[in-house]
DSSP file (Angstrom, degrees, kcal/mol; ACC not computed):
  #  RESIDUE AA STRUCTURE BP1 BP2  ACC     N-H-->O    O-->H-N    N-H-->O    O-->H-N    TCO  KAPPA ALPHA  PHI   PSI    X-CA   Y-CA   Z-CA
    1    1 A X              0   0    0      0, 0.0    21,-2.6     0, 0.0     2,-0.3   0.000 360.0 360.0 360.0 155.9    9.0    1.5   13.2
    2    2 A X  E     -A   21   0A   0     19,-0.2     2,-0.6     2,-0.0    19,-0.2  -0.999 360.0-166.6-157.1 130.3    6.9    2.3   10.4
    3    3 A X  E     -A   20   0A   0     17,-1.8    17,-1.6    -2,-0.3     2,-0.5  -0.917  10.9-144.8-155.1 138.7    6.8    4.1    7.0
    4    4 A X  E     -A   19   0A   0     -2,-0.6    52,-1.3    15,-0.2     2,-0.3  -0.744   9.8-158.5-109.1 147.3    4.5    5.1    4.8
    5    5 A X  E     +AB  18  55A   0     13,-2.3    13,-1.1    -2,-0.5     2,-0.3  -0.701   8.5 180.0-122.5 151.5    4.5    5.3    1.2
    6    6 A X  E     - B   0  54A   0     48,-3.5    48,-1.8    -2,-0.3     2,-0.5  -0.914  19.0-137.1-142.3 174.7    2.6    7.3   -1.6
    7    7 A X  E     -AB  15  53A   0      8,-1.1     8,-3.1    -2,-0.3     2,-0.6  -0.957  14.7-150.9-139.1 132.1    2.2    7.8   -5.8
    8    8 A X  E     -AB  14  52A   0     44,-2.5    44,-0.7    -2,-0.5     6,-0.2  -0.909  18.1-149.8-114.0 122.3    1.9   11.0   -6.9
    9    9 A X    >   -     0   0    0      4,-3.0     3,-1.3    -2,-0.6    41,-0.1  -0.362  29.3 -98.2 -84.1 157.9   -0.2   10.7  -10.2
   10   10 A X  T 3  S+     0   0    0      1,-0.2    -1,-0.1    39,-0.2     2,-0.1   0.684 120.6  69.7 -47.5 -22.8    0.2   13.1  -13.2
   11   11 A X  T 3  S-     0   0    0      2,-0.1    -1,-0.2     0, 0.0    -2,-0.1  -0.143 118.3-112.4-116.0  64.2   -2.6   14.8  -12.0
   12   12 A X  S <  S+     0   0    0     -3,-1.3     2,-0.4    -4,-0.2    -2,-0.1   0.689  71.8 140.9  27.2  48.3   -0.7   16.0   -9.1
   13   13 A X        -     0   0    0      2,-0.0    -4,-3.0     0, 0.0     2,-0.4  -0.915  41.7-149.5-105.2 132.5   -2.9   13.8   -6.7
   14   14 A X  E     -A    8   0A   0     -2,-0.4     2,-0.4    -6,-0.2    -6,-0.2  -0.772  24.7-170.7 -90.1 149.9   -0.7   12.1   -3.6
   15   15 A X  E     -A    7   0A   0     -8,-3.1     2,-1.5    -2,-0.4    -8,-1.1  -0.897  23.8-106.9-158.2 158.4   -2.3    9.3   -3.0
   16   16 A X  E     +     0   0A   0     -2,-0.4   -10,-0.2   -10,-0.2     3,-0.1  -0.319  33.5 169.3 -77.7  78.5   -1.9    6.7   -0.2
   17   17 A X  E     -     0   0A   0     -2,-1.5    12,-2.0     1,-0.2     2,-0.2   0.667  52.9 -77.2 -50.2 -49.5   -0.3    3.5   -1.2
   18   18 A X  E     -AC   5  28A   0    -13,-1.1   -13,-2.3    10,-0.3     2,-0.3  -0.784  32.5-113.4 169.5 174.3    0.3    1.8    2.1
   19   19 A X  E     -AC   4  27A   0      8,-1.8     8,-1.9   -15,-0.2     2,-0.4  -0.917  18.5-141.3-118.0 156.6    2.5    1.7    5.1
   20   20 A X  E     -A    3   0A   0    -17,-1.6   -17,-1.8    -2,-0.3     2,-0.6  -0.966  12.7-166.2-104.6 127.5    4.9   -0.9    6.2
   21   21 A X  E >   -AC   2  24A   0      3,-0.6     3,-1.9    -2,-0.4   -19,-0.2  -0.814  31.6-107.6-112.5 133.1    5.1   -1.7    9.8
   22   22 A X  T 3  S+     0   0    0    -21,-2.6    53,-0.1    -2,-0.6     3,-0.0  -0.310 106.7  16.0 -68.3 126.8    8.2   -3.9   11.2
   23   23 A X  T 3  S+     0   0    0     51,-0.5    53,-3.4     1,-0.1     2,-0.7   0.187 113.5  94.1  93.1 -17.0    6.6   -7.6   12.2
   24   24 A X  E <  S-Cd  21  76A   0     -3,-1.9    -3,-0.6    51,-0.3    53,-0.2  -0.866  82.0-109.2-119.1 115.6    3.5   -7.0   10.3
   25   25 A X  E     -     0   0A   0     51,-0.8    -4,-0.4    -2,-0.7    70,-0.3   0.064  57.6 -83.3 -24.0-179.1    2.4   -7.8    6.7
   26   26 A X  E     -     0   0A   0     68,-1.3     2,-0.3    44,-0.3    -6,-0.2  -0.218  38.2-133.0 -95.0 161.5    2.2   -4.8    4.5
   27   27 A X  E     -C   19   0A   0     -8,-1.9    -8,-1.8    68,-0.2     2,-0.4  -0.882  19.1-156.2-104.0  86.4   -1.4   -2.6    4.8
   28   28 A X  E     -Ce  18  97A   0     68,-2.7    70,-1.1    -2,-0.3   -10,-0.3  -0.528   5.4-147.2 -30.1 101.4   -2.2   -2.1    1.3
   29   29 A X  E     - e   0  98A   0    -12,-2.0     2,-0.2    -2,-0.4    70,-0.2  -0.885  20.7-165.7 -98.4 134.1   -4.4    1.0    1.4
   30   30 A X        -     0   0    0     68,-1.8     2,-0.3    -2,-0.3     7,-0.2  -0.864  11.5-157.1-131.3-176.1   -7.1    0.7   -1.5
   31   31 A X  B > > -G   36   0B   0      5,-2.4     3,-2.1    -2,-0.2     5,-1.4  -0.541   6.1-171.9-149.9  59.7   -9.2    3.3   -2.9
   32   32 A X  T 3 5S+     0   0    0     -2,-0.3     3,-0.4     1,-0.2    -1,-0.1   0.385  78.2  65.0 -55.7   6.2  -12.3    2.3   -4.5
   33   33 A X  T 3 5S+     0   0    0      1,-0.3     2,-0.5     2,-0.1    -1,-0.2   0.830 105.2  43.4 -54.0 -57.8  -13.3    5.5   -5.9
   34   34 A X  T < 5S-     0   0    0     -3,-2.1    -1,-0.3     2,-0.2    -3,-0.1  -0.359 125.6 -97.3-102.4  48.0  -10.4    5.8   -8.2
   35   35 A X  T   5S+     0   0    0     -2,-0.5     2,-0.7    -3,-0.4    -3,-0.2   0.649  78.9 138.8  48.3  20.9  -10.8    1.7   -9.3
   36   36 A X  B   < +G   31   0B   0     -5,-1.4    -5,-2.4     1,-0.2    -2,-0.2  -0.901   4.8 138.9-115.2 142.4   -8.2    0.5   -7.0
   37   37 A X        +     0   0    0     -2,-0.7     2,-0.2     1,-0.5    -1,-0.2   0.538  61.2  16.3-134.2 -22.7   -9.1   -2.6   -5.3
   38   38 A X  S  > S-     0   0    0     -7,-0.1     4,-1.1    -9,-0.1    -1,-0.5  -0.854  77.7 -90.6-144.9 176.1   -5.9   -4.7   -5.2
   39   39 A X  H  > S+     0   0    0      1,-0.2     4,-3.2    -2,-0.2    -1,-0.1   0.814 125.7  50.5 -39.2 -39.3   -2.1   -5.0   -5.5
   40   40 A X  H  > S+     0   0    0      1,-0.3     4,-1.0     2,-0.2    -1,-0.2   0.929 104.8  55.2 -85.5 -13.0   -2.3   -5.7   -8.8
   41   41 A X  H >> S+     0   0    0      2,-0.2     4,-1.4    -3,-0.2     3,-0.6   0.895 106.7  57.9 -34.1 -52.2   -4.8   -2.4   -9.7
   42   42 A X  H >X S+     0   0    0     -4,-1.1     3,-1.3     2,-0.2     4,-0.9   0.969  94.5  66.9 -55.8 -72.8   -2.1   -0.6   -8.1
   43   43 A X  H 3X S+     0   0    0     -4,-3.2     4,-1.5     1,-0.3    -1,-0.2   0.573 100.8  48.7  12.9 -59.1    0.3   -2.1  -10.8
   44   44 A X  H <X S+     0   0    0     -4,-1.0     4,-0.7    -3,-0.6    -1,-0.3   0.955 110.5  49.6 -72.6 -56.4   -1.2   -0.3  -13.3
   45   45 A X  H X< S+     0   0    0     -4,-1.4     3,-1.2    -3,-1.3     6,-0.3   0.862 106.4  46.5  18.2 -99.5   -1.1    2.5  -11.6
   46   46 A X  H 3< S+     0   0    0     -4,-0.9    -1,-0.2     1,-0.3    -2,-0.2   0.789 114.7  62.0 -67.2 -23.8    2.6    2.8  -10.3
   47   47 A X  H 3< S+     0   0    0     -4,-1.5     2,-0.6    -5,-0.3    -1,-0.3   0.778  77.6 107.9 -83.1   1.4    3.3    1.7  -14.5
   48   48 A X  S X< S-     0   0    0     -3,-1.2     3,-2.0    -4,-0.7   -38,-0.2  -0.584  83.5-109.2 -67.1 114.7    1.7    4.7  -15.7
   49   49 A X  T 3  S+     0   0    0     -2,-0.6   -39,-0.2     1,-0.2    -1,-0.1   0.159 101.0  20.5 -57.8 144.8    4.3    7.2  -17.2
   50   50 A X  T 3  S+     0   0    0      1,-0.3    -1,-0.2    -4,-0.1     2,-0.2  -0.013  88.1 121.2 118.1 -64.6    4.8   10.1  -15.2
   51   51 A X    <   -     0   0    0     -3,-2.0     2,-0.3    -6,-0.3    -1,-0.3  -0.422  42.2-172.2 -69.5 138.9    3.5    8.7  -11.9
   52   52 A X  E     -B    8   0A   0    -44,-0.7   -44,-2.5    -2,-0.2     2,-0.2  -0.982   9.8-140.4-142.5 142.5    6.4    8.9   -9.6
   53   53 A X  E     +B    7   0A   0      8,-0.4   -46,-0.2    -2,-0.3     2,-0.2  -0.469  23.0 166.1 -94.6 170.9    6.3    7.1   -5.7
   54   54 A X  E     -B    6   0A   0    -48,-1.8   -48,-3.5     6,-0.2     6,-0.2  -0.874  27.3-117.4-166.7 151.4    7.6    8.4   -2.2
   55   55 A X  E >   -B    5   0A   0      4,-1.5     3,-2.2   -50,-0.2   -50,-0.2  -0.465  53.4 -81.4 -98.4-158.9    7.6    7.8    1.4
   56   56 A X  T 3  S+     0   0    0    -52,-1.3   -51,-0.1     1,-0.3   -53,-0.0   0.707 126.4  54.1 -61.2 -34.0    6.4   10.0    4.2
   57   57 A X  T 3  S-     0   0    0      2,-0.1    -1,-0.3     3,-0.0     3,-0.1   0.807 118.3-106.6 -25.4 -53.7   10.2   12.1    4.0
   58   58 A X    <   +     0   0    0     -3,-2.2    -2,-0.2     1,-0.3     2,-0.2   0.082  66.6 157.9  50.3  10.4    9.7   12.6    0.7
   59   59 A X        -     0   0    0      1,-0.1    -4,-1.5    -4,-0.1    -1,-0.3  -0.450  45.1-117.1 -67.5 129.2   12.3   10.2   -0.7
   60   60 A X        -     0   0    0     -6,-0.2     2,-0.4    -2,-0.2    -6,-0.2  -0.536  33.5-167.1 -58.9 136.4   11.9    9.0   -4.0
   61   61 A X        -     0   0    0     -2,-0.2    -8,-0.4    -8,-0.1     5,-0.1  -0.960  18.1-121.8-114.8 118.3   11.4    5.3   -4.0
   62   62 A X    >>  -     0   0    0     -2,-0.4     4,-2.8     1,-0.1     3,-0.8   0.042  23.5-122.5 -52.0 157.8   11.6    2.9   -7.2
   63   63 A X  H 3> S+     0   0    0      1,-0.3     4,-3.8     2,-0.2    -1,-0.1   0.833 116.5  51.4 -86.5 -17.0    8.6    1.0   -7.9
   64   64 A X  H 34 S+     0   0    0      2,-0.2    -1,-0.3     1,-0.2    -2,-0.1   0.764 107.6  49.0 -85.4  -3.5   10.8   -2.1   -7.6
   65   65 A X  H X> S+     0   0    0     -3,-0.8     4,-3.0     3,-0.1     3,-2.1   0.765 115.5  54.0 -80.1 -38.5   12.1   -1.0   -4.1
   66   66 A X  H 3X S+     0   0    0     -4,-2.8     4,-1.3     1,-0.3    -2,-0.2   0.906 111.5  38.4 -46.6 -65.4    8.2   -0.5   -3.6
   67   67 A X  H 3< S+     0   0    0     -4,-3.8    -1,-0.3     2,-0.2     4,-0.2   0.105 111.5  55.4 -82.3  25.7    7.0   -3.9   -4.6
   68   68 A X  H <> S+     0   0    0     -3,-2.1     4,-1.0     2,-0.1    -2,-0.2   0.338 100.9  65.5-120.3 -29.9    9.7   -5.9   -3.0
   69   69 A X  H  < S+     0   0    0     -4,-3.0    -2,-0.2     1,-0.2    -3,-0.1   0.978 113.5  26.7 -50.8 -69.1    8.8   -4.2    0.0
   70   70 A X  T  < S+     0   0    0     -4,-1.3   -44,-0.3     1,-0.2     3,-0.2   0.756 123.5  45.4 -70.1 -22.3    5.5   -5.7    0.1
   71   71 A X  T  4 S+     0   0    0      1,-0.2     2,-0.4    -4,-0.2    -1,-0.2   0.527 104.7  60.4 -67.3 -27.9    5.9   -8.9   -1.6
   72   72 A X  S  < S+     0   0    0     -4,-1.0     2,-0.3    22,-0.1    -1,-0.2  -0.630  89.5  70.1-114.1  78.6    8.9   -9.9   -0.2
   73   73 A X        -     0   0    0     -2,-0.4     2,-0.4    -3,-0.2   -47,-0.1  -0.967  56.9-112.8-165.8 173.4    8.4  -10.3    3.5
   74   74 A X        +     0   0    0     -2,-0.3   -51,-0.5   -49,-0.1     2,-0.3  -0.878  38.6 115.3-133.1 154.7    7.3  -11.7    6.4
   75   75 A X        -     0   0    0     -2,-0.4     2,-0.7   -51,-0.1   -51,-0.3  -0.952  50.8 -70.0-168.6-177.3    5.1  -10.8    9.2
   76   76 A X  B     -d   24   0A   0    -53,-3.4   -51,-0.8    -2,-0.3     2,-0.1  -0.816  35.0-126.6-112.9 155.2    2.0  -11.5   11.0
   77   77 A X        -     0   0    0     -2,-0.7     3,-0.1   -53,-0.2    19,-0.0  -0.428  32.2-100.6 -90.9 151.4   -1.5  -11.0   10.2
   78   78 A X        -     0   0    0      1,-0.2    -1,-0.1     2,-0.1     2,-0.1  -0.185  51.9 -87.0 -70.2 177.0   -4.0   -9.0   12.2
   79   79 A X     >  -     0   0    0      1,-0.1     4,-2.0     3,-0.0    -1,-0.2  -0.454  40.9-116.3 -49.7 136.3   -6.6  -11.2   14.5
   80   80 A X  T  4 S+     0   0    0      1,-0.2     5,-0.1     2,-0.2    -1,-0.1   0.646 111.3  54.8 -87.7  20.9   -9.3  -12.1   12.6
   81   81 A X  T >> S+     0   0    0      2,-0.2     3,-2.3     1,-0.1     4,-0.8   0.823 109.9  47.7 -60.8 -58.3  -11.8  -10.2   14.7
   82   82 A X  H 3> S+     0   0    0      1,-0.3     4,-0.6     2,-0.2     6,-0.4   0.523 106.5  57.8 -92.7   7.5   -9.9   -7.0   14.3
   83   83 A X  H 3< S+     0   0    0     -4,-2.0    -1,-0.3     2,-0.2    -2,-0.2   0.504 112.2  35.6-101.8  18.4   -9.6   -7.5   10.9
   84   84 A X  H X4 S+     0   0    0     -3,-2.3     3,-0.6     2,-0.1    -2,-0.2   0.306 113.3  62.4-123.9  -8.0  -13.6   -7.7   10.1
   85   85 A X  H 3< S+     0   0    0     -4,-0.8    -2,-0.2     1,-0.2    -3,-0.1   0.922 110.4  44.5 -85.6 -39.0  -13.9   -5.0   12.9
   86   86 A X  T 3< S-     0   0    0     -4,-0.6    -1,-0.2    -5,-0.1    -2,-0.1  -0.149 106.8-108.1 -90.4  27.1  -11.7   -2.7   10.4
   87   87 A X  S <  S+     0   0    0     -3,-0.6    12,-0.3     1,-0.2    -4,-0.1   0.158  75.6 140.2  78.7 -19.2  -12.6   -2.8    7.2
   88   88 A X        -     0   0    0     -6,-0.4     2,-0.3    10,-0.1    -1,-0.2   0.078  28.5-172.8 -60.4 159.7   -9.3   -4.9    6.6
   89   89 A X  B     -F   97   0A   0      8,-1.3     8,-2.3    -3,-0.1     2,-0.6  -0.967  31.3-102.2-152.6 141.9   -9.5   -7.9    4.2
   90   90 A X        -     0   0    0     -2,-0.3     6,-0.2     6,-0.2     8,-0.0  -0.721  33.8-134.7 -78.3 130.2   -6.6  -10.3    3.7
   91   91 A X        -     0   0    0     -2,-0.6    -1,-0.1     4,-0.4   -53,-0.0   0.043  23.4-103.5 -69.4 158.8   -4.3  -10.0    0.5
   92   92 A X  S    S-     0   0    0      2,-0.1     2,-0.1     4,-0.0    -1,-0.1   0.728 101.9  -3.1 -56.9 -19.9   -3.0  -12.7   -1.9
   93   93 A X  S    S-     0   0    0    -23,-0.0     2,-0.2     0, 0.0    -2,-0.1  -0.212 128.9 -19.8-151.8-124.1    0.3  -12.9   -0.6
   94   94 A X  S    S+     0   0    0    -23,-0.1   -68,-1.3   -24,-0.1     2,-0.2   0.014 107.8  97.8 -95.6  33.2    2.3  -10.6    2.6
   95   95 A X        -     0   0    0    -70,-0.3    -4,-0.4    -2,-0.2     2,-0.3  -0.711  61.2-155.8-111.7 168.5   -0.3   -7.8    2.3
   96   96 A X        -     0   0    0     -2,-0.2   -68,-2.7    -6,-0.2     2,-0.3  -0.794  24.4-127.8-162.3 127.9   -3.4   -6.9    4.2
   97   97 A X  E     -eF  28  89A   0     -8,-2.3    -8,-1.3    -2,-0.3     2,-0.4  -0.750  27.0-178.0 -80.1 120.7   -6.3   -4.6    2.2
   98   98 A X  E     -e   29   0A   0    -70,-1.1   -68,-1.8    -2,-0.3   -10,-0.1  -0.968  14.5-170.4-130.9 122.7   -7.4   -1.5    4.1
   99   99 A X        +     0   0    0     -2,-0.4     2,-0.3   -12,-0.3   -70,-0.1   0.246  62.1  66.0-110.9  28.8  -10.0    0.5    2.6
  100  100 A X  S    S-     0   0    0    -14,-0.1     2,-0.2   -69,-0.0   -70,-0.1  -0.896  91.7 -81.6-135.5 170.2   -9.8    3.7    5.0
  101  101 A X        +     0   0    0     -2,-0.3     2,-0.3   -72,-0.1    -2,-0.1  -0.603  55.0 168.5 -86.4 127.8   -7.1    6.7    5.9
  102  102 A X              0   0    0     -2,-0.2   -84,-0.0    -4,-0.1    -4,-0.0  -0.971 360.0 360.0-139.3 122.6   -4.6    5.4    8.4
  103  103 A X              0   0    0     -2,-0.3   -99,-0.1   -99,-0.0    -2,-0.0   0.440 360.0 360.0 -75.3 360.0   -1.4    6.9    9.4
């Protein structure tokens, strides 16, 4: 099972934060266009007033249900083959970097 989550900015843009998938670190989706490059870019982000998260339902989610999702768990990391084969980059902590659209 799997769910993906997004921030909807003030200037009504969704944009894709990351999914968690059961047994597997977090997938961080980041977006170097718009200056996010890590967790903690995102940070800034999700504190900007306004900015409001959800997952893939539409359920509101708190940004502290958000970042204990991804900080606080465990899981396993891809091979590192498939993770240089996919743009993937390993995170500081129970995240994984992905810089392309993944469902």
């Amino acid at each position: 099972m799997s769910t993906n989550f997004y921030v909807v900015t003030n200037e009504a843009e969704d944009l894709h934060f990351g999914k968690s998938s059961n047994g597997w670190v977090f997938s961080l989706r980041i977006h170097p266009a718009q200056g996010i490059n890590t967790l903690y870019d995102w940070m800034t982000v999700l504190a900007t007033p306004g900015n409001t998260v959800c997952d893939e339902s539409g359920r509101a989610v708190s940004v502290q249900e958000l970042l204990n999702t991804v900080m606080i768990r465990k899981g396993a990391r891809r091979p590192a083959d498939e993770m240089f084969s996919t743009g993937r980059t390993q995170g500081e902590g129970s995240w994984d970097y992905c810089n392309y659209e993944f469902c």
